[in-house]
C-alpha positions in Angstrom: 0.0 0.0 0.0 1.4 3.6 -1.3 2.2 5.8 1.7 -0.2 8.8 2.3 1.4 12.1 3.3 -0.4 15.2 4.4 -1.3 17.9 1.6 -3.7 20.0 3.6 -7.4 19.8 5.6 -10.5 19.7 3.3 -11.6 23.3 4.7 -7.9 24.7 4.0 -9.6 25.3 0.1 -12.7 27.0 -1.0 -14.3 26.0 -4.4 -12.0 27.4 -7.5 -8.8 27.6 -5.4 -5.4 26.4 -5.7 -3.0 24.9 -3.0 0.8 24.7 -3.7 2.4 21.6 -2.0 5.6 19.6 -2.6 5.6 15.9 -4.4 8.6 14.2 -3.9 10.7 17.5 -3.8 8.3 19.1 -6.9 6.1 21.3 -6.8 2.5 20.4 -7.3 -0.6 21.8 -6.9 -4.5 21.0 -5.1 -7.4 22.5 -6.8 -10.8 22.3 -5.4 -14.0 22.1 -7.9 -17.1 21.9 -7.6 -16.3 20.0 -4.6 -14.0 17.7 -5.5 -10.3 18.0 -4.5 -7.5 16.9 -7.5 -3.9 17.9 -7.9 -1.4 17.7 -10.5 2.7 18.5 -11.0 2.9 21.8 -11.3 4.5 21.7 -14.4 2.6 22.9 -18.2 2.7 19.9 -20.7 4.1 22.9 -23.4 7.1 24.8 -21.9 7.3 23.0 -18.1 5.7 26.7 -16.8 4.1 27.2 -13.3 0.2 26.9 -12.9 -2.6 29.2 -11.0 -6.2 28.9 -10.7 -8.3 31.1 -13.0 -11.9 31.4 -13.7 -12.1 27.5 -12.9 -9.4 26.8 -14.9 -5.8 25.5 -14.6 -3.2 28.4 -16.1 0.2 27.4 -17.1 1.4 31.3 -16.1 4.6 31.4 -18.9 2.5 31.1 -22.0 -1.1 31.0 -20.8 -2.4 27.8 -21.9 -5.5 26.1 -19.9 -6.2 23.1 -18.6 -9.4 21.4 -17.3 -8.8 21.2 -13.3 -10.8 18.1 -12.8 -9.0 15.7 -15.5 -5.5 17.8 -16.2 -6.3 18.4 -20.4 -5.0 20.6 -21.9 -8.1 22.5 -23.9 -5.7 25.9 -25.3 -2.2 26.3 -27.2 0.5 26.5 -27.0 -0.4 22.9 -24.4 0.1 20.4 -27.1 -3.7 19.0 -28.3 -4.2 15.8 -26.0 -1.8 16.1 -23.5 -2.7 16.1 -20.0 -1.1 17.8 -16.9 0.8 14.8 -14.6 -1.9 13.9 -11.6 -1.2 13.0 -8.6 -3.3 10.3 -6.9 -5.0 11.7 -3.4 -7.1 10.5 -1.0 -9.6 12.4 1.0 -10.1 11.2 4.3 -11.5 12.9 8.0 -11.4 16.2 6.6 -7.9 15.6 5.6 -6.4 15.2 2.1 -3.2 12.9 1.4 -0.9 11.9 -1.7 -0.3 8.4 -2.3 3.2 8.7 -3.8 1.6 7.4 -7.2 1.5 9.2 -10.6 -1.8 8.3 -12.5 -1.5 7.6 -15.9 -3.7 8.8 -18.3 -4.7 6.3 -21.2 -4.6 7.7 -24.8 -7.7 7.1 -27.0 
């Protein structure tokens, strides 16, 4: 079983907001929306860029591409078409959110 480590408390992020952590000495990120927590290296599939929250979205803040924030796709250039953002596999539990030290890969169609 993957180890869990501590990203933050469920009530730590309101709906639409972003929560910088570390992942194995990277950064990553924690977005909360429409209830449901995700996170993701924070790291744009085009240039490698930092990522904020905006209007909902994931923003890669070098060269402005956006991602959905639920499943990490890229939906605007310069993010290559199809590529997703790496996710990081959480775990909610009493009000507390964890990484499992696992990567989830997403299959191509």
């Amino acid at each position: 079983m993957p180890r869990e480590i501590f990203i933050a408390k469920t009530s730590d992020l309101k709906d639409g907001e972003l929560k910088k952590f570390k992942y194995k000495g990277r950064s990553a990120v924690l977005v909360k929306i429409d209830g449901e927590f995700h996170a993701f290296l924070d790291y744009c599939t085009h240039a490698g860029g930092p990522l904020t929250m905006e209007n909902c979205k994931l923003k890669c803040l070098t060269h402005y591409a956006l991602f959905n924030p639920k499943t990490g796709e890229a939906e605007t250039l310069p993010a290559p078409k199809g590529s997703y953002l790496m996710e990081i596999k959480i775990k909610e539990e009493n009000g507390n959110i964890y990484h499992l030290n696992t990567i989830v890969f997403k299959d191509k169609k």
